[in-house]
ROROFI-522848 format. One record per atom (N, C-alpha, C): residue number from 1; x, y, z. Coordinates in steps of 0.001 Angstrom, whole numbers, padded with zeros to 6 digits. Example, Ala and Ser with C-alpha at 12.3 -4.5 7.8 and 13.67 -1.06 7.14 Angstrom:
<pts>
(pt 1; (013190; -005690; 007800))
(pt 1; (012300; -004500; 007800))
(pt 1; (013200; -003300; 007800))
(pt 2; (012850; -002250; 007080))
(pt 2; (013670; -001060; 007140))
(pt 2; (012900; 000030; 007870))
</pts>
This chain:
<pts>
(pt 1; (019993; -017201; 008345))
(pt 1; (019624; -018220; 007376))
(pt 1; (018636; -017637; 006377))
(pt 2; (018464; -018187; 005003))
(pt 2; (017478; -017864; 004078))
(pt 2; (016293; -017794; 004431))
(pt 3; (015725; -017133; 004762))
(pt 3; (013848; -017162; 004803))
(pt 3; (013163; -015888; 003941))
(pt 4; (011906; -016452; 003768))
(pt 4; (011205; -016128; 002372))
(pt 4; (009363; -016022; 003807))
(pt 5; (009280; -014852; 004143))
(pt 5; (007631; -014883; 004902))
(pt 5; (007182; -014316; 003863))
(pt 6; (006092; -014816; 003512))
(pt 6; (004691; -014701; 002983))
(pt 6; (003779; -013778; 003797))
(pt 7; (002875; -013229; 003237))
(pt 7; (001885; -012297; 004125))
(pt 7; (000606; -011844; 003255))
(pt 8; (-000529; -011485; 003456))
(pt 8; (-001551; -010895; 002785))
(pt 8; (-002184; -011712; 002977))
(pt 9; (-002248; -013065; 003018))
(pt 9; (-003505; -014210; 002186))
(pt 9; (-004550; -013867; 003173))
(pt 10; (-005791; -014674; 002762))
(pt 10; (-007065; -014413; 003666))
(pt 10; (-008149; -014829; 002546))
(pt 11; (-009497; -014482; 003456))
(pt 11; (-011132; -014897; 002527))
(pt 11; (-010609; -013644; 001979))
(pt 12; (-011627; -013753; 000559))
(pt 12; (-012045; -012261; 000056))
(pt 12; (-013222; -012743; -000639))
(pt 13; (-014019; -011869; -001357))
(pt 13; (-015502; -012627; -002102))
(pt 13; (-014852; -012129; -003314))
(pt 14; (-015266; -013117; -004000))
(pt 14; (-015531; -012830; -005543))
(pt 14; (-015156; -011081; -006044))
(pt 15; (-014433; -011171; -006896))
(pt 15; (-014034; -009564; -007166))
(pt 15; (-013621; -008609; -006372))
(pt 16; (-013238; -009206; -005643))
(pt 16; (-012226; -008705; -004573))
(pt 16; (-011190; -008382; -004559))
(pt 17; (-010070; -007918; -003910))
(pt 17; (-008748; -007536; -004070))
(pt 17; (-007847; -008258; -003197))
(pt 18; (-006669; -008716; -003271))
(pt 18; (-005714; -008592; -002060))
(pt 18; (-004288; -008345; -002438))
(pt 19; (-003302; -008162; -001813))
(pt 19; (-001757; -008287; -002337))
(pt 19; (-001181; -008607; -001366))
(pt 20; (-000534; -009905; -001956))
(pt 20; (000330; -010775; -001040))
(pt 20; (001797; -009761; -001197))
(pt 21; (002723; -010187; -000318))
(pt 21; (004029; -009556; 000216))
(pt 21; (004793; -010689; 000612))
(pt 22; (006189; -010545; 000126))
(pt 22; (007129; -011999; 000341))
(pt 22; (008413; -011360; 000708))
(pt 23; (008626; -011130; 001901))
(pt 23; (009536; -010637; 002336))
(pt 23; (011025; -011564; 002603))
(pt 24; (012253; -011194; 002011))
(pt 24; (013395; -012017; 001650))
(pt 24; (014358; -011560; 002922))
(pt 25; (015286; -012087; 003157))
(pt 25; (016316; -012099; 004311))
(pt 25; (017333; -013499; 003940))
(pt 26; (018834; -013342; 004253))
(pt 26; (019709; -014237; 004448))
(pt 26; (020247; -014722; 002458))
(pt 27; (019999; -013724; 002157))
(pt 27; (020295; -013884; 000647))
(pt 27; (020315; -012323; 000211))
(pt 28; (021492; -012505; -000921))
(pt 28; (021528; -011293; -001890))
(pt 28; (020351; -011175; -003309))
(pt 29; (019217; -010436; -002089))
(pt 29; (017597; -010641; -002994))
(pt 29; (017998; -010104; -004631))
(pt 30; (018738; -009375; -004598))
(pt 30; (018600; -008536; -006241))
(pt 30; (019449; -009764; -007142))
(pt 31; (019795; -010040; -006876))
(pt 31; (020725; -011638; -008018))
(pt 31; (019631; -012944; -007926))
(pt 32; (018048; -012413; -007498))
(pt 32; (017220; -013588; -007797))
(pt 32; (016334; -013122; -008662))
(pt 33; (015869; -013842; -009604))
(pt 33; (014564; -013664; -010298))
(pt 33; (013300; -014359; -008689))
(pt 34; (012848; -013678; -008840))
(pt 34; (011261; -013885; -007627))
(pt 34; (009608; -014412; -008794))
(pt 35; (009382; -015081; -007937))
(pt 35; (008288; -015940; -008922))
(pt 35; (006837; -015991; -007686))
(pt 36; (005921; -016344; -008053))
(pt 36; (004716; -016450; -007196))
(pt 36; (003955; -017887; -008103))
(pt 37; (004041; -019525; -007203))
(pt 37; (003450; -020263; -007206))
(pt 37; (001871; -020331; -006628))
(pt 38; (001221; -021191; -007403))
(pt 38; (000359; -021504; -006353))
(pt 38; (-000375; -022958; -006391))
(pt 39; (-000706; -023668; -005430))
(pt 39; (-001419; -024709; -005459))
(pt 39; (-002337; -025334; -004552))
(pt 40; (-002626; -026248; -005383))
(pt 40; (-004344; -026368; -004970))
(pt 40; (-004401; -028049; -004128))
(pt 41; (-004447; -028347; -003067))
(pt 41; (-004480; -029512; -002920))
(pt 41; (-004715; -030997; -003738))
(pt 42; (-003750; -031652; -003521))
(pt 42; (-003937; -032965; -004685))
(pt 42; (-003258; -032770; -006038))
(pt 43; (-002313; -031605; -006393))
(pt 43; (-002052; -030813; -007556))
(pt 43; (-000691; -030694; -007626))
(pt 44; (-000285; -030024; -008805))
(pt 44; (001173; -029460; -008445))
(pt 44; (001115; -028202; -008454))
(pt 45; (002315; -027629; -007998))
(pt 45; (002151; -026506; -007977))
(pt 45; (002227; -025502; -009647))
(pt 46; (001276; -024570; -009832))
(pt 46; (001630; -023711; -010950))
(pt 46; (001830; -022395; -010720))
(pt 47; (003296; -022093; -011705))
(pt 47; (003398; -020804; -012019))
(pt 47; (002628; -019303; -012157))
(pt 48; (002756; -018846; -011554))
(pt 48; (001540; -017470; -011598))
(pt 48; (002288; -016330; -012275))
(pt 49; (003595; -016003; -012036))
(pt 49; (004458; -014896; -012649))
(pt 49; (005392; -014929; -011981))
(pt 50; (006039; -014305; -012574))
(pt 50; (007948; -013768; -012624))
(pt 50; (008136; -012825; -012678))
(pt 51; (009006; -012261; -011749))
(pt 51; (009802; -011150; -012469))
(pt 51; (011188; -011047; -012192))
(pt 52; (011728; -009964; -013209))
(pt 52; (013582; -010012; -013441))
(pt 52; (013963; -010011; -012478))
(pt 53; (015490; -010158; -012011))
(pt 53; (016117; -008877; -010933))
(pt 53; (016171; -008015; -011105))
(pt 54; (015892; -007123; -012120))
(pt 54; (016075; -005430; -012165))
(pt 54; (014289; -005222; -012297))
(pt 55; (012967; -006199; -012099))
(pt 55; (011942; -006219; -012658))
(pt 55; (011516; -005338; -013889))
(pt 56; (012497; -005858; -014659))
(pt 56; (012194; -004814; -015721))
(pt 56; (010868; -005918; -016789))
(pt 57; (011465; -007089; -016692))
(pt 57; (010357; -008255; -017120))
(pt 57; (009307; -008623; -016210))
(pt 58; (008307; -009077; -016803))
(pt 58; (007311; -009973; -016174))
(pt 58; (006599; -010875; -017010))
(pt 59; (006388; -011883; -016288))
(pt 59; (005743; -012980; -017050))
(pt 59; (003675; -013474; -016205))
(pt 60; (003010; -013628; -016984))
(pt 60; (002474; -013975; -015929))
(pt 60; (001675; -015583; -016882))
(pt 61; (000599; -016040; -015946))
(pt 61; (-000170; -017726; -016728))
(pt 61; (-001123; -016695; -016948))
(pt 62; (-001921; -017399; -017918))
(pt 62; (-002566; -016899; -018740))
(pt 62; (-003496; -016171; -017942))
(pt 63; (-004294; -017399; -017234))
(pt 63; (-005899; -017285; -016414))
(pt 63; (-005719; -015559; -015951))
(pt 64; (-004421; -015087; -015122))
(pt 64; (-004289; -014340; -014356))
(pt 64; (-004343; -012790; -014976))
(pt 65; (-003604; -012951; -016550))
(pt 65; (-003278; -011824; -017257))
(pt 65; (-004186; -010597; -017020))
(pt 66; (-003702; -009650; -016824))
(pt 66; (-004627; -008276; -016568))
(pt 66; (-005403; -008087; -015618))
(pt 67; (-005302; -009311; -014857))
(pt 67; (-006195; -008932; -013128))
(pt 67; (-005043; -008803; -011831))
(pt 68; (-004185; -009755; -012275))
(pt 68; (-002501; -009517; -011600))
(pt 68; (-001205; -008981; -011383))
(pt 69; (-000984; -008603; -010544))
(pt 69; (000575; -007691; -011496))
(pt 69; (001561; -007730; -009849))
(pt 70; (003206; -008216; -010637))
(pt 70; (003983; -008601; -009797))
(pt 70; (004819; -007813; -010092))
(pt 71; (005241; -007052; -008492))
(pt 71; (006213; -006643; -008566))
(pt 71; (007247; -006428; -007192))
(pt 72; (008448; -005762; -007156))
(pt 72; (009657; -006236; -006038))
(pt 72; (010382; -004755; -006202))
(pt 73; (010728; -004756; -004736))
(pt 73; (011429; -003646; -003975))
(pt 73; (012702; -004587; -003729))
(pt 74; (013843; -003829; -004394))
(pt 74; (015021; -004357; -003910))
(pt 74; (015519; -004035; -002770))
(pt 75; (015377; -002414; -002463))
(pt 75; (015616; -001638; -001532))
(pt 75; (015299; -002665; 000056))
(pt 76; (013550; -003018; 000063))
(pt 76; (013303; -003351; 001063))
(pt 76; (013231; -005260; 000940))
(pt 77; (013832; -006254; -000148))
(pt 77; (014129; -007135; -000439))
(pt 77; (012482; -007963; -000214))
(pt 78; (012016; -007312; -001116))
(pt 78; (010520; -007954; -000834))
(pt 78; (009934; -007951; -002434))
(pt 79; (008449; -008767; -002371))
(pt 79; (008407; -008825; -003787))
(pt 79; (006935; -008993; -003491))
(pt 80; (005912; -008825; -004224))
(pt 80; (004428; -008353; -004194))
(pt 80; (003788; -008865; -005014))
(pt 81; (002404; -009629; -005014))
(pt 81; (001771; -009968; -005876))
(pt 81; (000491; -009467; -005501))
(pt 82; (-000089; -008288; -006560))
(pt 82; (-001359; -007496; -006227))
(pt 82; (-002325; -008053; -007272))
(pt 83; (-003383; -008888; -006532))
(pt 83; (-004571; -009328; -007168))
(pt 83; (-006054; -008905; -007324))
(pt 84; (-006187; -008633; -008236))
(pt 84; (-007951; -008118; -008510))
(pt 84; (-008487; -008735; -009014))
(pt 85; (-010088; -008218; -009107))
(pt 85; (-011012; -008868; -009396))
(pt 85; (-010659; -010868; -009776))
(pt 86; (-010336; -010854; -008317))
(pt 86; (-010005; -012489; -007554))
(pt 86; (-011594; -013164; -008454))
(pt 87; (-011725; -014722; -008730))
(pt 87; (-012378; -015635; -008777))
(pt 87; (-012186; -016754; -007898))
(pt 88; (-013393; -017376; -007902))
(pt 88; (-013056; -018797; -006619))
(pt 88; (-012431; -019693; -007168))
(pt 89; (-011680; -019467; -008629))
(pt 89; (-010481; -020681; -009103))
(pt 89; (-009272; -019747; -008643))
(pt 90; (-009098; -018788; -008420))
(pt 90; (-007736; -018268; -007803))
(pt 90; (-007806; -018852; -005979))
(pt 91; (-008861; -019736; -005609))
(pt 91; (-008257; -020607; -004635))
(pt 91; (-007175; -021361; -004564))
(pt 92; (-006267; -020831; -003416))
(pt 92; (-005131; -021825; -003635))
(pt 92; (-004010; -021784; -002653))
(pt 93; (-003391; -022165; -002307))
(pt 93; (-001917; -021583; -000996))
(pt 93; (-000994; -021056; -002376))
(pt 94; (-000636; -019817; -001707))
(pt 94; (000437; -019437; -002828))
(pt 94; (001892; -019466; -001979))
(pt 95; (003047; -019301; -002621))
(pt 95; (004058; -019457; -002583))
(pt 95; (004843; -019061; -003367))
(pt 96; (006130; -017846; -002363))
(pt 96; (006977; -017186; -003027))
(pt 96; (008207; -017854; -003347))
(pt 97; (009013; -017589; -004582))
(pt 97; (010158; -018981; -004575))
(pt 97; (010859; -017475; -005467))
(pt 98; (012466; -017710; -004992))
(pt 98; (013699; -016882; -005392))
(pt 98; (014584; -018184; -006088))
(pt 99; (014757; -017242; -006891))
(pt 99; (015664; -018645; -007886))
(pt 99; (017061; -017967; -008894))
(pt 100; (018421; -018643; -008546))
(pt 100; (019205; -017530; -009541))
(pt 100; (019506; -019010; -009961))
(pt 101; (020367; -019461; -011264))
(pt 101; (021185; -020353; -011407))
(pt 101; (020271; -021732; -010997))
(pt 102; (021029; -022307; -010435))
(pt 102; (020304; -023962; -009889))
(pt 102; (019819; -023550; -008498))
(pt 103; (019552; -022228; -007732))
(pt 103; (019838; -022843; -006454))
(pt 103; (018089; -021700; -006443))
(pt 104; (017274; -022502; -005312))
(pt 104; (016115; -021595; -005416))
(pt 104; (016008; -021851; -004056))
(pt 105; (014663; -021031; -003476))
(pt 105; (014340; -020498; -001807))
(pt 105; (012910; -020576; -002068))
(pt 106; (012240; -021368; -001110))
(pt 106; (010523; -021160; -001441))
(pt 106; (010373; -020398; 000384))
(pt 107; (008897; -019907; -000200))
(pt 107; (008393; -019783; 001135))
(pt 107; (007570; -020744; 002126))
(pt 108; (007055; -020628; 002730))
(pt 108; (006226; -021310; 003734))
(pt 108; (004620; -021513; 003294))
(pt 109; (004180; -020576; 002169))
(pt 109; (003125; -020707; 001710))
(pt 109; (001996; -019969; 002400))
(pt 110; (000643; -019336; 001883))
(pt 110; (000153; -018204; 002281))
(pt 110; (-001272; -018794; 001725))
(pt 111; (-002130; -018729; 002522))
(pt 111; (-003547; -019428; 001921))
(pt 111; (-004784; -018091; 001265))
(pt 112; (-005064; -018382; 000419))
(pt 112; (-006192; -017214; -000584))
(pt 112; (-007132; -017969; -000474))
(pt 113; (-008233; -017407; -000133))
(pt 113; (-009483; -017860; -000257))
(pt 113; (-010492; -017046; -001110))
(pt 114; (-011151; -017721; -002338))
(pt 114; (-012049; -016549; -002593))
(pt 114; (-013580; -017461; -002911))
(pt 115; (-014448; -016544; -002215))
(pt 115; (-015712; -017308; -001370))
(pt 115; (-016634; -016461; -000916))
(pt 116; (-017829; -016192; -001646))
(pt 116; (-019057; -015340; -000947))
(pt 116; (-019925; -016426; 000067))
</pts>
């Protein structure tokens, strides 16, 4: 069956680092564009970045630009979101979502904490 595990999340302090990992199974990963949500209790969820199936694109929200960078191994059907110099508004459960056409795959969701 489709599953989408999440991995990396955790505390970190202020200016900190981490990189989440979203490992894909039960789907042909390279015919998805891969995206990284995140949200904050009471909220909806927002967009953090994209990237192609060939990741030759990326998109990211603004807040994140130049501290974030997403990217995906087709080989090992996984997809990566490496974060720096984290702030305590990048609190949030994130969530990996595969999407081709109409039909999309989320994950289970992965909790970031950032907190001195």
């Amino acid at each position: 069956q489709v599953q989408l595990v999440e991995s990396g999340g955790g505390l970190v302090q202020p200016g900190g680092s981490l990189r989440l990992s979203c490992a894909a199974s039960g789907f042909t990963f390279s015919n998805y564009a891969m995206s990284w949500y995140r949200q904050v209790p009471g909220t909806v969820h927002n967009l953090v970045s994209t990237i192609t199936t060939n990741g030759v694109s990326t998109t990211y929200l603004n807040s994140v630009k130049g501290r974030f960078t997403i990217s995906r191994d087709n080989a090992k059907s996984t997809v990566y979101l490496q974060m720096n110099e984290l702030k305590a508004e990048d609190t949030a459960t994130y969530y990996c979502n595969a999407r081709t056409g109409t039909n999309a795959h989320w994950g289970q969701g992965n909790q970031v904490t950032v907190s001195s």
